[in-house]
TIMAR-555617 format. One record per residue: y, x, z of N, C-alpha, C in turn. Coordinates in steps of 0.001 Angstrom, whole numbers. Layout:
<zalums>
ZALUM      n_v      n_u      n_w     ca_v     ca_u     ca_w      c_v      c_u      c_w
ZALUM        Y        X        Z        Y        X        Z        Y        X        Z
...
</zalums>
This chain:
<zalums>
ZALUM      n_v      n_u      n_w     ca_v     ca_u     ca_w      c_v      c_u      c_w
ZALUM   258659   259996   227628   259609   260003   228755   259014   259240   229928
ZALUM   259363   260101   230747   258698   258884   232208   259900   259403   233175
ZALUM   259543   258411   234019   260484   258501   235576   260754   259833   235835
ZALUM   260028   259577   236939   259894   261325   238064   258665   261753   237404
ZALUM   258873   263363   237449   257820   263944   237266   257742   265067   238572
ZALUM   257117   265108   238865   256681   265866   240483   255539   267302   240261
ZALUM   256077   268201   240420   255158   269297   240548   254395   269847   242123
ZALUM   253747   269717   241871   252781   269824   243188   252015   268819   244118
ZALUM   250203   268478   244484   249966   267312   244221   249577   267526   246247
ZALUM   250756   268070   246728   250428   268373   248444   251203   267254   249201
ZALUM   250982   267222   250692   251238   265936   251272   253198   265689   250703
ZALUM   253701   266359   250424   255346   266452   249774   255394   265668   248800
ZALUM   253984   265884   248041   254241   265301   246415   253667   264219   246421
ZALUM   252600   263989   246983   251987   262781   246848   252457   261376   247550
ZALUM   253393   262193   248738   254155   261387   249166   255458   260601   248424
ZALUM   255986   261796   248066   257266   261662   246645   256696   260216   245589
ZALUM   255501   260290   245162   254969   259677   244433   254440   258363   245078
ZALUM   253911   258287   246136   254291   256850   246739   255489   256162   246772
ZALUM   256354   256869   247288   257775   256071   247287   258141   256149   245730
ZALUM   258344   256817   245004   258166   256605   243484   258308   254932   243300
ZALUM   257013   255477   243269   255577   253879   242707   256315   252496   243790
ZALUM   256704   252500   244959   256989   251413   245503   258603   251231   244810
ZALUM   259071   251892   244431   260659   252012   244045   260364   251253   242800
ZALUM   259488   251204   242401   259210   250651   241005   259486   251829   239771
ZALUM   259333   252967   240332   259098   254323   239164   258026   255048   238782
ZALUM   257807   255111   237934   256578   255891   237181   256547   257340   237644
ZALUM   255602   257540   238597   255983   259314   238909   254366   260001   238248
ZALUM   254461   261142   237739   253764   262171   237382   253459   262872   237679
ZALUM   252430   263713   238322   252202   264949   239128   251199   265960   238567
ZALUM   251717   267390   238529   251401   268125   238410   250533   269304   238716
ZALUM   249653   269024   239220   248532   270144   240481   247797   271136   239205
ZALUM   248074   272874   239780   247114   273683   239135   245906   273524   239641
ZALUM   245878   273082   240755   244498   273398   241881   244171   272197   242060
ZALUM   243478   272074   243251   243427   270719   243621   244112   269991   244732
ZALUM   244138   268578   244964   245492   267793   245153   245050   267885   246825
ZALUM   245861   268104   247786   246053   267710   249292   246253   268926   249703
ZALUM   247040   270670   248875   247776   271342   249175   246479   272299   250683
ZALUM   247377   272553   251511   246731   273518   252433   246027   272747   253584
ZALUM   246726   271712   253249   245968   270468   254842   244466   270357   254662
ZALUM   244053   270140   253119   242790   270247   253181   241303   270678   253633
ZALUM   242174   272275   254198   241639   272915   254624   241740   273270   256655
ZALUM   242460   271923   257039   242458   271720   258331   240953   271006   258878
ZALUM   240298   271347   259900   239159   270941   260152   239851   269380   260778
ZALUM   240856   269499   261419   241680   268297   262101   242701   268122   262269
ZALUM   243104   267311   261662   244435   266905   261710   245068   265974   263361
ZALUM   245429   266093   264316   245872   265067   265635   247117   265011   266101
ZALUM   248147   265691   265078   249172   265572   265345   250598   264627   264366
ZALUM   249892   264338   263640   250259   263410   262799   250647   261907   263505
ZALUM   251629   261314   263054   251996   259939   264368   251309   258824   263368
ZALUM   250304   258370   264171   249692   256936   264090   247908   257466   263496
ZALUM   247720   258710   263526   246749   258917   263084   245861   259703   264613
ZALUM   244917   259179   265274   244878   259813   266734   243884   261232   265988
ZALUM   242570   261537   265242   242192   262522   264696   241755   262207   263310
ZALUM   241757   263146   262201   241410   262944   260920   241578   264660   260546
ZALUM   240089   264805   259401   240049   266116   258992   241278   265720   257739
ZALUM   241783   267104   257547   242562   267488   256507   242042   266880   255493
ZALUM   240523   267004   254520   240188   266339   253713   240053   264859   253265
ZALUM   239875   264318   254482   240115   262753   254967   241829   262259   254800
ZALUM   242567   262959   255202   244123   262985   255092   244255   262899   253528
ZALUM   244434   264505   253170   244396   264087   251649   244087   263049   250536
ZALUM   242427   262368   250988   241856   261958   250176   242412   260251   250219
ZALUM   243145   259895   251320   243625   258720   251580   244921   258819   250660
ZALUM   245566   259874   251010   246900   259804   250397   247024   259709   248583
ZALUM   245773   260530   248140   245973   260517   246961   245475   259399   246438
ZALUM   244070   258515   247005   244080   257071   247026   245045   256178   246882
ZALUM   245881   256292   247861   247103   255370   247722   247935   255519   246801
ZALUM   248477   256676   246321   249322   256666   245443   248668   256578   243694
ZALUM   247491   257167   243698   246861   256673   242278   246880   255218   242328
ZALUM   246325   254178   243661   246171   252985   243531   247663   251897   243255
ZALUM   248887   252643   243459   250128   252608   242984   250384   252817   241383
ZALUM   249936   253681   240898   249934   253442   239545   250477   255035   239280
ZALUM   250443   255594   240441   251209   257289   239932   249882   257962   239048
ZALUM   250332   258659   238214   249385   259612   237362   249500   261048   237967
ZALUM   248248   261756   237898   248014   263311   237927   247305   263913   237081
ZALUM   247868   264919   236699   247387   265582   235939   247156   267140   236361
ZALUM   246258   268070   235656   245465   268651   236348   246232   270304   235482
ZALUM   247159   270331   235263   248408   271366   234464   249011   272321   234973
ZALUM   249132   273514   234899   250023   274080   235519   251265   274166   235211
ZALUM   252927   273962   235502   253904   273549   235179   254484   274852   235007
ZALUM   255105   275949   233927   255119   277218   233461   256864   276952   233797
ZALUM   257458   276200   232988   259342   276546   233520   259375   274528   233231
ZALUM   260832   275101   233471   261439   273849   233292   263004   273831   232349
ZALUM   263473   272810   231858   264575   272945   231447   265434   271943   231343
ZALUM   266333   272338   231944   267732   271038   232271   268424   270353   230553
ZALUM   268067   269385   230040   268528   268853   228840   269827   267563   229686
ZALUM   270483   267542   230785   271695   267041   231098   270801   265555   231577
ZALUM   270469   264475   230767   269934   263130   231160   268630   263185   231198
ZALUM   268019   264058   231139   266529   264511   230948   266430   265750   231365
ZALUM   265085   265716   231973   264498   267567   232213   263020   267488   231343
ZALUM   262885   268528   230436   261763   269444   230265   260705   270105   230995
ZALUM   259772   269662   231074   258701   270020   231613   257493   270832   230640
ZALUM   257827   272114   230742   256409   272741   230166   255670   272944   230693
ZALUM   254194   272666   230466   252903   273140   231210   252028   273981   230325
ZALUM   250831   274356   230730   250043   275653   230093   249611   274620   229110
ZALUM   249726   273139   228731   248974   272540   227748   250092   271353   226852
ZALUM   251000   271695   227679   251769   270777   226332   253452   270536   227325
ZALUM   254385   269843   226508   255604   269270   227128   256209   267979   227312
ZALUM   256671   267523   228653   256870   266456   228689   258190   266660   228975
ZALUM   258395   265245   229852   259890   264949   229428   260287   263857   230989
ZALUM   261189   263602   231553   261748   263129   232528   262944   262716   233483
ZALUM   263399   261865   233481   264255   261828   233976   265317   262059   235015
ZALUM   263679   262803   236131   263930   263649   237239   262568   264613   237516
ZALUM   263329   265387   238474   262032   266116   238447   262156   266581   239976
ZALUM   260784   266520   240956   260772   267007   242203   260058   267984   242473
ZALUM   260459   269591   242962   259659   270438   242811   259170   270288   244638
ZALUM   257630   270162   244441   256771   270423   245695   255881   271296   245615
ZALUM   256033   272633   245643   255396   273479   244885   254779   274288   246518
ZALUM   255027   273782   247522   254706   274139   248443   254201   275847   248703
ZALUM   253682   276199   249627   253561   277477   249921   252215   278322   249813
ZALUM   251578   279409   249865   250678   280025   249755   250065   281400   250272
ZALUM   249246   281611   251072   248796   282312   252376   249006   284026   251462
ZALUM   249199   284849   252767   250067   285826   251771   248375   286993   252847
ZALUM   248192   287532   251502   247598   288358   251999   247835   290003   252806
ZALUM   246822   291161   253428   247292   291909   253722   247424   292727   253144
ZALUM   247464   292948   252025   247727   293989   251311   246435   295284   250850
ZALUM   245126   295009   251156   244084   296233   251494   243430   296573   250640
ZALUM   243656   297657   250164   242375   298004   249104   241534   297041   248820
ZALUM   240265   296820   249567   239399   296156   249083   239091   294987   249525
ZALUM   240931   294141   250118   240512   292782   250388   240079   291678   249425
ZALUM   240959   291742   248082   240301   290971   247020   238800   290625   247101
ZALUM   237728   292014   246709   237305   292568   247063   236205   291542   247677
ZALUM   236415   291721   248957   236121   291220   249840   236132   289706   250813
ZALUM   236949   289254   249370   237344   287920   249516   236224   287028   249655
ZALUM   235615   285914   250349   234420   285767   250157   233448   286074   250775
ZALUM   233754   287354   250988   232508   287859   251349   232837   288269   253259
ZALUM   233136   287708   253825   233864   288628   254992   235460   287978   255471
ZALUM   235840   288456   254651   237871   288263   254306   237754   286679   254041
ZALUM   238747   285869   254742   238972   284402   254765   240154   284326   255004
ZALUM   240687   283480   254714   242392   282915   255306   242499   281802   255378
ZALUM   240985   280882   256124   241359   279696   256246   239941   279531   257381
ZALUM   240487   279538   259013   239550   279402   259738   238592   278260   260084
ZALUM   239189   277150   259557   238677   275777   259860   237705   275603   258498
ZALUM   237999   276264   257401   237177   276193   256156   236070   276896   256853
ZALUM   235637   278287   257112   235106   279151   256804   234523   279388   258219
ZALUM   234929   279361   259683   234676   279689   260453   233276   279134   261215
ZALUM   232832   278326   260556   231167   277946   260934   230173   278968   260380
ZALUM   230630   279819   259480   229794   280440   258822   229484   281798   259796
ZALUM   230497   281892   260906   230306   283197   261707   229763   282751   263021
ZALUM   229520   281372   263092   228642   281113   264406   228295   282255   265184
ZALUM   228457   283024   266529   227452   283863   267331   227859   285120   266606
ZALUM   229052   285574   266025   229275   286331   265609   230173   287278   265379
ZALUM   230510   288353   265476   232106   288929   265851   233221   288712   264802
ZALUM   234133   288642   265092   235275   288282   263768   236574   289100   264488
ZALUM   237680   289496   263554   239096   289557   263859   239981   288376   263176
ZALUM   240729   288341   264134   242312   287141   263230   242919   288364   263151
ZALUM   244100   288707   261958   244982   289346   261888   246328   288429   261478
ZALUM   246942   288539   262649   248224   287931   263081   248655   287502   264451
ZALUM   249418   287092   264808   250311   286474   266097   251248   285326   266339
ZALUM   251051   284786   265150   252106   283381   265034   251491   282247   265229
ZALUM   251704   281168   264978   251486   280051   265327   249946   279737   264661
ZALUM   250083   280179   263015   248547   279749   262754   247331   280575   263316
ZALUM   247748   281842   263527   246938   283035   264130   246352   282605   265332
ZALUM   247033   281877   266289   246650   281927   267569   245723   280490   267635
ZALUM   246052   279436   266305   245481   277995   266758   243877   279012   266148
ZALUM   244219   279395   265007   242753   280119   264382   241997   280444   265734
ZALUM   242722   281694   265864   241879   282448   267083   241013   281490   268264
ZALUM   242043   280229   268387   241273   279639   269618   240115   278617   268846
ZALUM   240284   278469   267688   239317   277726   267093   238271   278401   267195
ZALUM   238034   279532   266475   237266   280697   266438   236442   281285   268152
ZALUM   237164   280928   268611   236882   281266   270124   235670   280706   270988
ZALUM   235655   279179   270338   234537   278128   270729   233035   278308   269755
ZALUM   233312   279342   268911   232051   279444   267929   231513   280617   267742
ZALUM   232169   281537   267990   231996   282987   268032   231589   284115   269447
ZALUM   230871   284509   268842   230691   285452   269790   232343   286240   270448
ZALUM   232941   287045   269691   233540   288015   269947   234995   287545   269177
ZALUM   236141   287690   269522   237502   287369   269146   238202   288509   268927
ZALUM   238358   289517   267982   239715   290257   268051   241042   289705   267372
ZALUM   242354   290115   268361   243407   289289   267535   244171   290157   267399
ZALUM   244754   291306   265778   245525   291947   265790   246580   291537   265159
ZALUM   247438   291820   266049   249560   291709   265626   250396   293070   266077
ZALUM   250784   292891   265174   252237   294190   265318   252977   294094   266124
ZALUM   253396   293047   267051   253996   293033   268169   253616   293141   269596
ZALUM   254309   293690   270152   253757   293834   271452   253313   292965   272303
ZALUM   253928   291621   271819   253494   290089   272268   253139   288966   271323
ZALUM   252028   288621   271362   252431   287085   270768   253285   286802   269932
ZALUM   253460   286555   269055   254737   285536   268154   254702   284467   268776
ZALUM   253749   283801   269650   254028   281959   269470   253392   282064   271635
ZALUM   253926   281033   271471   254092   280628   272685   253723   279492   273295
ZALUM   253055   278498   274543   252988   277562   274582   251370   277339   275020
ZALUM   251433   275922   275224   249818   275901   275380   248329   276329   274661
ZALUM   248949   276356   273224   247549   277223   272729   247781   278613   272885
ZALUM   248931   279260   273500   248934   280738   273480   248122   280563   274926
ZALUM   248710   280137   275938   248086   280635   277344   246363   279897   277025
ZALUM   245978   279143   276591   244391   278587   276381   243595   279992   275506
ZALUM   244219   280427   275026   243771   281830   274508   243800   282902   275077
ZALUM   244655   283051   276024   245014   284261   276439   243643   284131   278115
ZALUM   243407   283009   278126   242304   282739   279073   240863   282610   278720
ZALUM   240997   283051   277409   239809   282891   276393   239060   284441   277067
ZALUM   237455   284387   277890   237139   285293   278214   236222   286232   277117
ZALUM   235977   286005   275439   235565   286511   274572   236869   286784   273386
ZALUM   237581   286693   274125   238969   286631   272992   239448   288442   273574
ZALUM   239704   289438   273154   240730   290158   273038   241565   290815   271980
ZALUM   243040   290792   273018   244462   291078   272070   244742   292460   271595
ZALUM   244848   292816   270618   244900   294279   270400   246501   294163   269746
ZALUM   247262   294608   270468   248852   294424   270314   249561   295452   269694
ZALUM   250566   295197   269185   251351   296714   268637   250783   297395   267716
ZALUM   249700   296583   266807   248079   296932   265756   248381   296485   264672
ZALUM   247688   297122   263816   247611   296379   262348   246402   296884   261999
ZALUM   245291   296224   260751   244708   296356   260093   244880   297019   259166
ZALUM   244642   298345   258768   245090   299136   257944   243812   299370   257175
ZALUM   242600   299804   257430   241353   299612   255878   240366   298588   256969
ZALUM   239740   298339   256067   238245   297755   255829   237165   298071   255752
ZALUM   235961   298299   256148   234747   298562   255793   234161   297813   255471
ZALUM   232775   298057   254762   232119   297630   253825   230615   297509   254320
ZALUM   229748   296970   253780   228206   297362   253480   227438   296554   253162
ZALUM   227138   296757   252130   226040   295898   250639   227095   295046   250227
ZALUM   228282   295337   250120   229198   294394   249280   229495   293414   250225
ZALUM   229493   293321   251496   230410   292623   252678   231045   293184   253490
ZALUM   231856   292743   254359   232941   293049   255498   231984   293523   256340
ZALUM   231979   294944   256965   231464   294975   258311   231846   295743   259188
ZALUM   233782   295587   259195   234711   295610   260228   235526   296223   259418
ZALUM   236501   296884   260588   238174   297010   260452   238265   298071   260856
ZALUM   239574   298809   260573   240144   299760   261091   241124   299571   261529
ZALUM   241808   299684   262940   242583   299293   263273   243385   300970   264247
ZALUM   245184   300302   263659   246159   301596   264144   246997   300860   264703
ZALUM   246895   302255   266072   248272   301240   266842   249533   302167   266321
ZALUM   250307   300989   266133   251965   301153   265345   252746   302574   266303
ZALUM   252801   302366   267634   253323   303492   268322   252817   304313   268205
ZALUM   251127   304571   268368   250997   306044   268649   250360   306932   267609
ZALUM   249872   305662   266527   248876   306533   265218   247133   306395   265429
ZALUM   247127   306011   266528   245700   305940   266953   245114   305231   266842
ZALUM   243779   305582   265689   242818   304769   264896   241797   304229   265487
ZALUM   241398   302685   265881   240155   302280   266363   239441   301744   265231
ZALUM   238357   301852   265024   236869   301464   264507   236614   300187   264880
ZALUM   236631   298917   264529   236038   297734   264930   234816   297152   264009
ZALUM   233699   296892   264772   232786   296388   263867   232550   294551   263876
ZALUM   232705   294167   263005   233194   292733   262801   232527   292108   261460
ZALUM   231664   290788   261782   231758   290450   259979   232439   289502   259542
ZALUM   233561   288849   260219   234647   288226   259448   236193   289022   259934
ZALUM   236992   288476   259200   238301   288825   259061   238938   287106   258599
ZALUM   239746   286867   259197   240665   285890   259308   242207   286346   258750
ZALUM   242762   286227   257551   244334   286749   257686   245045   285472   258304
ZALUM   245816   285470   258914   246710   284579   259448   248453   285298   259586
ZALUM   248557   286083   258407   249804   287013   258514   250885   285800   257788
ZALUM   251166   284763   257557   252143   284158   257128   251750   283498   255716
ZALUM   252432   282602   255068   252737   282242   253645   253739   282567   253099
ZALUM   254012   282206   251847   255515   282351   250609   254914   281821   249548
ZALUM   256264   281474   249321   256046   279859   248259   256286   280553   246544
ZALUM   256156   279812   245685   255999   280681   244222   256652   279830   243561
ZALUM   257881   280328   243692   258746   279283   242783   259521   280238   241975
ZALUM   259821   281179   241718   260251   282682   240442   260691   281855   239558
ZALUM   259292   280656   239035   259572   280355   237362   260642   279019   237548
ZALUM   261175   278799   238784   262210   277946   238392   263652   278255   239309
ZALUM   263453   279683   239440   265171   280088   240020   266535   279405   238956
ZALUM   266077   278888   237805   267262   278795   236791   267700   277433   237328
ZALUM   267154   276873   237431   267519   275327   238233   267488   275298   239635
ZALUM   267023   276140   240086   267034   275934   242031   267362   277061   242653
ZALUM   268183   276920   243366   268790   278202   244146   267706   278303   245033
ZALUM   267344   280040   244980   266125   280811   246209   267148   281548   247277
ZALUM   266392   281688   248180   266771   282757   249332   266167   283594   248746
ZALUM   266406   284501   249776   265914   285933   250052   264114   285970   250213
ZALUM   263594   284717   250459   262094   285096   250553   261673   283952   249483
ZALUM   262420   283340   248440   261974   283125   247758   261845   281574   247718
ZALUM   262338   281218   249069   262319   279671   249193   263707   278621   248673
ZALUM   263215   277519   248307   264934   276773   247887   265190   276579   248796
ZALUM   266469   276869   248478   267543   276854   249673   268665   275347   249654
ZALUM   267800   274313   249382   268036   272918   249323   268496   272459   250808
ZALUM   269102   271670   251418   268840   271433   252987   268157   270114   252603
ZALUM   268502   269556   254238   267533   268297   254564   267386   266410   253508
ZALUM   268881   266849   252510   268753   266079   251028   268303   266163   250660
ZALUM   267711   267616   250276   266586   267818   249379   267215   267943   247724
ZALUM   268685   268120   247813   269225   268449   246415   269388   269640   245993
ZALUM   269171   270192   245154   269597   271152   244168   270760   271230   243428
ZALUM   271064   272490   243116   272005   273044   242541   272283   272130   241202
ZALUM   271194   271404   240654   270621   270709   238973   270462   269464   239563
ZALUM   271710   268543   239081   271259   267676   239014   270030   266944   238456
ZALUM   269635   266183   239299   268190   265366   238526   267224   266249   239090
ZALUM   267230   267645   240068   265958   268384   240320   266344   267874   241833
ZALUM   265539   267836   242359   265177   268012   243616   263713   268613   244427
ZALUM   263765   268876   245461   262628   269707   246120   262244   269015   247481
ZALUM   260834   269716   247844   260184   269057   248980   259014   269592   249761
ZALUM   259240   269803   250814   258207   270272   251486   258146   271883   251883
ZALUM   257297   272561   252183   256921   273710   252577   257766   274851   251897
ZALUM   258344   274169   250417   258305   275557   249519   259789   275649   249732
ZALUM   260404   274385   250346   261734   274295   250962   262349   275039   252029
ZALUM   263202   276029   251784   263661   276881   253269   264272   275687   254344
ZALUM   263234   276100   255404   263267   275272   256507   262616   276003   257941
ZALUM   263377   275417   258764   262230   275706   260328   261117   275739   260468
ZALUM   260981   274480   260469   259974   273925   260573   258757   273408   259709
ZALUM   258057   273650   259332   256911   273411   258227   255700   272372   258780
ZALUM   255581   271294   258726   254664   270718   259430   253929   269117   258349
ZALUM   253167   268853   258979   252746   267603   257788   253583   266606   257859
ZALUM   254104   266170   259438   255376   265605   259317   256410   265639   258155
ZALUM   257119   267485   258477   258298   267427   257979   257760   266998   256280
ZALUM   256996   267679   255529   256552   268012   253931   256626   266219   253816
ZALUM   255779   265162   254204   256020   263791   254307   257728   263496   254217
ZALUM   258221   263860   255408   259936   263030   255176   260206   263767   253647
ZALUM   260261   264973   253568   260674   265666   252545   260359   264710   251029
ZALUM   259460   264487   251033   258522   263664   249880   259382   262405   249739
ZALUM   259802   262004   251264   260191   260468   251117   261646   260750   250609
ZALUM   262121   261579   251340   263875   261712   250905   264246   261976   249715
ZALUM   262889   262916   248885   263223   263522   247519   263211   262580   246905
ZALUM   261730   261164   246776   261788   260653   245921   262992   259512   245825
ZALUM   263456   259073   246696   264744   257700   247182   265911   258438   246219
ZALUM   265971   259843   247068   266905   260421   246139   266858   260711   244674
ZALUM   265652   260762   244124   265471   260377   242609   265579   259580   242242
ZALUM   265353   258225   242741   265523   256635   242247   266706   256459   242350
ZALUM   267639   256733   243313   269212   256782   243494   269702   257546   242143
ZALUM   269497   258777   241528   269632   259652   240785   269774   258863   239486
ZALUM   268361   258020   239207   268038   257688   237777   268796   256423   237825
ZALUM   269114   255884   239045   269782   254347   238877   271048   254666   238182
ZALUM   271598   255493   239035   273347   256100   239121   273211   256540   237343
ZALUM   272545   256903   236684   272441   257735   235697   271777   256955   233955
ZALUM   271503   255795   234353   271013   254848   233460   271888   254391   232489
</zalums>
């Protein structure tokens, strides 16, 4: 039996698990992958308050510092269901079962691909969904972003300073996102917008990306782009299926917890990204972390 047990080892959980550990609770964490979630893969983090720049990996690697140096444990498991025993929850993982007195799901979110024949495929080789990871590798070189929202457009302008050539396809006739990195892009003189578009196949050659096919939505009309990266930037969705029995989902799959961070189950609570919310930011996934875990220590006090 231990305290909190926390699934997911992203800025939500690891945060959860600091306040844990200062509460004077034993928290547990659960990561299939590895721990600092999607930030990791930020080349820079500068919007964070009190931090003026820091790469994503630097972020992470502090946070999970601190909270191991707290006394929180991780373990390296994937967490399969869960089960409400009333003063205790059940925790199964792919390697054994534990046991807890609360449990915080931070199961955060995960980049949703486009759907293409041979993007799998092509994963790797061409196909990326993480521009700050991957985008040195196309130095002087043509690429597409496929999307229009907020991560699409920071990509694109990242991409913009290293690349030869910018295509940015979205299904809308405008932009999704708005604001100063939209107009810094839209002034980008190697950047163009191919609007009202989607990526519909891929080409190939010797087993890499070497461009797109692109249709515009109104009229049917197929352009040829030759490109050797591809950027998806079409959105995330969070993977929480294996615990609808304890947490109420929306419609896309997210808990539908508000800004408490309580669940339907007592003793569960949630945090961060995988939480239906506005706003998704390293900020918010942090408060989320902090509110879930207070509210677990409140939980296990009330419940002792």
């Amino acid at each position: 039996m231990t305290d909190i047990i926390i699934v997911g080892a992203g800025p939500a959980g690891l945060t959860a698990a600091i306040y844990a550990q200062r509460a004077g609770r034993q928290a547990l964490l659960f990561e299939a992958g590895s721990y600092g979630g999607q930030i990791v893969k930020a080349a820079k983090v500068e919007n964070y308050p009190g931090l003026k720049s820091v790469s994503g990996f630097e972020y992470a690697q502090t946070l999970y510092e601190q909270a191991t140096a707290l006394g929180a444990q991780i373990k390296s498991e994937r967490v399969i269901k869960i089960e409400d025993k009333g003063s205790s929850k059940a925790v199964f993982t792919d390697s054994g079962e534990y046991e807890a007195k609360a449990v915080i799901l931070a199961t955060g979110a995960k980049n949703l691909p486009l759907g293409l024949q041979n993007e799998k495929a092509l994963t790797g080789k061409g196909v990326s969904y993480c521009a700050t990871c991957d985008g040195m590798f196309f130095r002087g070189k043509t690429v597409i972003v496929a999307g229009g929202e907020r991560t699409a457009v920071l990509d694109a302008l990242f991409l913009s300073d290293i690349c030869e050539k910018v295509y940015v396809v979205y299904k809308g006739n405008e932009l999704g996102y708005s604001g100063v990195d939209a107009d810094k892009l839209a002034g980008k003189a190697n950047v163009q917008l191919l609007l009202g578009s989607r990526v519909t196949t891929l080409t190939e050659q010797g087993g890499r990306l070497s461009g797109a096919e692109i249709t515009n939505i109104a009229t049917g009309e197929k352009t040829t782009l030759e490109a050797q990266g591809l950027f998806v930037a079409v959105g995330s969705a969070p993977d929480n299926s294996a615990y609808e029995t304890i947490a109420e989902l929306d419609g896309k799959g997210y808990f539908t917890a508000d800004e408490s961070c309580v669940t339907k189950t007592p003793g569960i609570f949630v945090a961060g990204d995988c939480r239906a919310k506005k706003v998704r930011q390293l900020t918010t996934a942090a408060a989320d972390g902090t509110t879930a875990a207070l509210a677990a220590c409140a939980y296990i006090r009330a419940n002792r």
